[in-house]
TIRO-2110 file (N, C-alpha, C; in Angstrom, 1 decimal):
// TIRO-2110
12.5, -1.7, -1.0, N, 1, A
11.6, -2.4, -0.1, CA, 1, A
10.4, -1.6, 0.0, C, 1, A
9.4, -2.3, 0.4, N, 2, A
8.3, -1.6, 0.0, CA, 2, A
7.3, -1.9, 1.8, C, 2, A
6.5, -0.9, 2.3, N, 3, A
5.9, -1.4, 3.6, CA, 3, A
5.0, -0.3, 3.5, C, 3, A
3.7, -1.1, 4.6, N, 4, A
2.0, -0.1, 4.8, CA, 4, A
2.9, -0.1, 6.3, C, 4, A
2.9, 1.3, 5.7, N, 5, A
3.0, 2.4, 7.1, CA, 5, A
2.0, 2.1, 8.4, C, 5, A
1.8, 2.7, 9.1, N, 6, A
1.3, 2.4, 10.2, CA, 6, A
0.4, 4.1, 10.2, C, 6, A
0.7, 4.6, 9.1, N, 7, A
-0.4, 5.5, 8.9, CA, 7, A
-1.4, 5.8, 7.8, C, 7, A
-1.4, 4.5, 7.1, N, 8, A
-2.0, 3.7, 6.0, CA, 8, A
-1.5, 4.1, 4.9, C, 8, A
0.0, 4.7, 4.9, N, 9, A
0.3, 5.2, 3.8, CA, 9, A
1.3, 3.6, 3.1, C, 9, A
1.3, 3.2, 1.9, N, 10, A
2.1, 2.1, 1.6, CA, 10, A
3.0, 3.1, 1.3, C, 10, A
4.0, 3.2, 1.4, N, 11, A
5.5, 3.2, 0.8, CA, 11, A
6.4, 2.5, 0.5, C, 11, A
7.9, 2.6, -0.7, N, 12, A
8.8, 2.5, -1.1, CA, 12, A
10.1, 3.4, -1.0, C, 12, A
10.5, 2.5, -0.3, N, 13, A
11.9, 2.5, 0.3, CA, 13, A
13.1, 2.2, -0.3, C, 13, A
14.5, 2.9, -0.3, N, 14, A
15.6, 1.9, -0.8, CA, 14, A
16.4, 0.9, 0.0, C, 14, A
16.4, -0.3, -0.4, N, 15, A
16.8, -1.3, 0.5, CA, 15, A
16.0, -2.6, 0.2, C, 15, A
16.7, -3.4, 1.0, N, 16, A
16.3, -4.3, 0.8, CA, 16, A
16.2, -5.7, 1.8, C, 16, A
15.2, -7.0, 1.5, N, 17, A
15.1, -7.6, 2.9, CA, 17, A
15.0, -7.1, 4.4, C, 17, A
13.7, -6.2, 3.8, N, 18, A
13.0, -5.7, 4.8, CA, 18, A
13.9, -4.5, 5.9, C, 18, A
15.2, -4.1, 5.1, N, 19, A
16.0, -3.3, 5.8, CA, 19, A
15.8, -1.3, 5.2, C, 19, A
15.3, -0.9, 6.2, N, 20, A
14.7, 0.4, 5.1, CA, 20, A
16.6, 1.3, 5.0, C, 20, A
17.1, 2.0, 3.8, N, 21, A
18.1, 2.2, 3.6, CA, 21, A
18.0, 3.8, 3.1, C, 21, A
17.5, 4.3, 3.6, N, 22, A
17.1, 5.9, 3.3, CA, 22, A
15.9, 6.2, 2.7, C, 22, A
15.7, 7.6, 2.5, N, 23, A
14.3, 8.2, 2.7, CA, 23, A
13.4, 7.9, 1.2, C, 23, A
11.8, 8.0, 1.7, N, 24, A
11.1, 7.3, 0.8, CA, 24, A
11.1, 7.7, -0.2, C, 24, A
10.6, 6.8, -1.4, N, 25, A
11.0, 6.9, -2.9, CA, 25, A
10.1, 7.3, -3.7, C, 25, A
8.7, 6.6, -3.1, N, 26, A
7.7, 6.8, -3.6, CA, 26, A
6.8, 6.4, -2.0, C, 26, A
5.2, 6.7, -1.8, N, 27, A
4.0, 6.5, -1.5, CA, 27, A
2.6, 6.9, -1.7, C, 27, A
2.0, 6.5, -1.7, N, 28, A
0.6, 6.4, -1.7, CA, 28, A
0.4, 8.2, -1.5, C, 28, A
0.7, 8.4, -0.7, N, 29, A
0.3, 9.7, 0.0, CA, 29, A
-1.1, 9.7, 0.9, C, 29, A
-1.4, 8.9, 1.0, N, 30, A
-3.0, 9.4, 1.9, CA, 30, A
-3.0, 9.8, 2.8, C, 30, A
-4.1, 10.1, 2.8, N, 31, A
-4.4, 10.8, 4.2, CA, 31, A
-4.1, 10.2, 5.1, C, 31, A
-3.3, 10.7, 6.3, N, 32, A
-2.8, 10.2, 7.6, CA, 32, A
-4.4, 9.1, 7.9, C, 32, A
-4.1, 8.3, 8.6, N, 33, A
-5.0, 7.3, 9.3, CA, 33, A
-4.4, 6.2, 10.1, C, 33, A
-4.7, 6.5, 11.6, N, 34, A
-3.8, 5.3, 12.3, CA, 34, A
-4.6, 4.4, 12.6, C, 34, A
-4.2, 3.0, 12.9, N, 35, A
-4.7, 2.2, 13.3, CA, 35, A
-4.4, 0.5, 12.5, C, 35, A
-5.0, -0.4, 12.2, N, 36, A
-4.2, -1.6, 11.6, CA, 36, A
-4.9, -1.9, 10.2, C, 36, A
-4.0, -1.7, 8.9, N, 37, A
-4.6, -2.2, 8.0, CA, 37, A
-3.9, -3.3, 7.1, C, 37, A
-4.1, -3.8, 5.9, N, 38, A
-3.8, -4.9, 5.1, CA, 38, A
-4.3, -4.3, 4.0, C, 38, A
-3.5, -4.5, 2.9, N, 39, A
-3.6, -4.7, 1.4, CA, 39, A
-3.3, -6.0, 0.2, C, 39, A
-4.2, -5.9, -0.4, N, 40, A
-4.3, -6.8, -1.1, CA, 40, A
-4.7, -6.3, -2.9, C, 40, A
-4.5, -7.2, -3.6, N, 41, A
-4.7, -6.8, -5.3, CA, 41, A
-5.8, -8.0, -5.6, C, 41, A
-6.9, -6.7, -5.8, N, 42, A
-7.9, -7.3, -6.4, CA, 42, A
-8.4, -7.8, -7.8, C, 42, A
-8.9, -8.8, -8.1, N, 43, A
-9.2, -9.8, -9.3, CA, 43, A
-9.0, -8.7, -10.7, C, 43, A
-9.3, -7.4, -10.8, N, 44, A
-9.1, -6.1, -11.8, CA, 44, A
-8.1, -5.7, -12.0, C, 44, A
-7.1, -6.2, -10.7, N, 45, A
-5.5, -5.5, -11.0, CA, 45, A
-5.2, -4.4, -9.7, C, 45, A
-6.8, -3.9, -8.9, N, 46, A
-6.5, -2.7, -8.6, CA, 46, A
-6.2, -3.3, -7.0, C, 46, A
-4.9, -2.5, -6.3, N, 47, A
-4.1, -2.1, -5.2, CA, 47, A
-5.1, -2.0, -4.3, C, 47, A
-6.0, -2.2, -3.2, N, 48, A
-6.7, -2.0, -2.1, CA, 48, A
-5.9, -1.7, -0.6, C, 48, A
-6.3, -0.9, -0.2, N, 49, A
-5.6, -0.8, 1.4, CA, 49, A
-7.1, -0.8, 2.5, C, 49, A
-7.5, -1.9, 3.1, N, 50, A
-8.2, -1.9, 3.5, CA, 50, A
-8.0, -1.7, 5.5, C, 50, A
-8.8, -0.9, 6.3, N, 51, A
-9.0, -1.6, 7.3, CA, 51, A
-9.4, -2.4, 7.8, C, 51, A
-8.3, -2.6, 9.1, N, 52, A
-8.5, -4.6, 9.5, CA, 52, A
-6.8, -5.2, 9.6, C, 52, A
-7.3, -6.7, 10.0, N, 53, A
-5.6, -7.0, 10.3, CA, 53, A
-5.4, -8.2, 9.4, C, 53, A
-6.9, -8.2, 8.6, N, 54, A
-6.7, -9.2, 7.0, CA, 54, A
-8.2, -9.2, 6.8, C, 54, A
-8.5, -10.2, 5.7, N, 55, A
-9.4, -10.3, 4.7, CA, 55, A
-10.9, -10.7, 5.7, C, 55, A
-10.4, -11.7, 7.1, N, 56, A
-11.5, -11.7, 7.8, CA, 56, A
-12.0, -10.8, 8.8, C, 56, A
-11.0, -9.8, 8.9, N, 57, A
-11.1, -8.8, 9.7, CA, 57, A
-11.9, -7.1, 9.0, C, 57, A
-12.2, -7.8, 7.7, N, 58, A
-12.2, -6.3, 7.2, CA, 58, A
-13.2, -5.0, 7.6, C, 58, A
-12.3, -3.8, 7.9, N, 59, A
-13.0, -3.0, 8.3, CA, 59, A
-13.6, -2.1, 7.7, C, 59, A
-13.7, -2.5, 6.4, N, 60, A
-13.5, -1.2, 5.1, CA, 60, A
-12.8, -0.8, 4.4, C, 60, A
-13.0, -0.4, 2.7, N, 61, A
-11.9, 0.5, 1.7, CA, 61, A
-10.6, 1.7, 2.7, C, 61, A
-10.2, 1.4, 2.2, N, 62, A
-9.5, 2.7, 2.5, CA, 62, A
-9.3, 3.6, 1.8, C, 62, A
-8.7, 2.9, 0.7, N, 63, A
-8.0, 3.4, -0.8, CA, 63, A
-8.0, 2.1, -1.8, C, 63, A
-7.9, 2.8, -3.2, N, 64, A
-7.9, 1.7, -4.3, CA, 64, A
-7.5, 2.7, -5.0, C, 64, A
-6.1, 1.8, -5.6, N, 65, A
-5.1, 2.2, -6.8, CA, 65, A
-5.3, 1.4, -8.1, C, 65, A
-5.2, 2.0, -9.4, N, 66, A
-5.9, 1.2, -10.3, CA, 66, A
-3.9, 1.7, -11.2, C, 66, A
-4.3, 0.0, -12.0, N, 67, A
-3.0, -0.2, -12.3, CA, 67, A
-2.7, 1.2, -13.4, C, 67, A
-1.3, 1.4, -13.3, N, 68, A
-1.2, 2.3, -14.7, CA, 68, A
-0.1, 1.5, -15.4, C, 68, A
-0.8, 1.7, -16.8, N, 69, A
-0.4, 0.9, -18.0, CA, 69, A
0.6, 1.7, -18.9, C, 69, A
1.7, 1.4, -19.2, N, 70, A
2.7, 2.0, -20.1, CA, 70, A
2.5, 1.7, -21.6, C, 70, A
2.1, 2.3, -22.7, N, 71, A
1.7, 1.8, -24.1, CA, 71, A
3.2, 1.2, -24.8, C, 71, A
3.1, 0.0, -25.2, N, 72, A
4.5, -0.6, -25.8, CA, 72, A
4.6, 0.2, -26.9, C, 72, A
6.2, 0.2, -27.9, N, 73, A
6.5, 1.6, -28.6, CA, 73, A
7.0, 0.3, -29.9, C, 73, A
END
């Protein structure tokens, strides 16, 4: 399961249907920042965590994750 922290960090979790099942797996790592954000995947592929409580609300970038691509063998 996957959730934006409440410290703008997105993380991944084990579990599932929104039930967190032990410690995280992977995140973002950012810089601590509280307050209310939203993320969205923009038209290039890349991950956005913006401030704001959505797309009309927006308060600014936060972060932007650009996809990484695995070369087929």
């Amino acid at each position: 399961m996957s959730c934006l922290q409440s410290d703008s960090n997105l993380a991944v979790f084990p579990g599932s249907s929104g039930t967190q099942e032990g410690e995280v797996l992977w995140s973002t790592k950012s810089r601590p920042v509280q307050g209310v954000f939203y993320m969205e995947i923009q038209d290039d592929g890349k991950l956005a965590i913006y401030r704001g409580s959505g797309p009309e609300d927006n308060l600014g970038l936060l972060r932007r994750m650009r996809p990484r691509y695995v070369p087929k063998k």
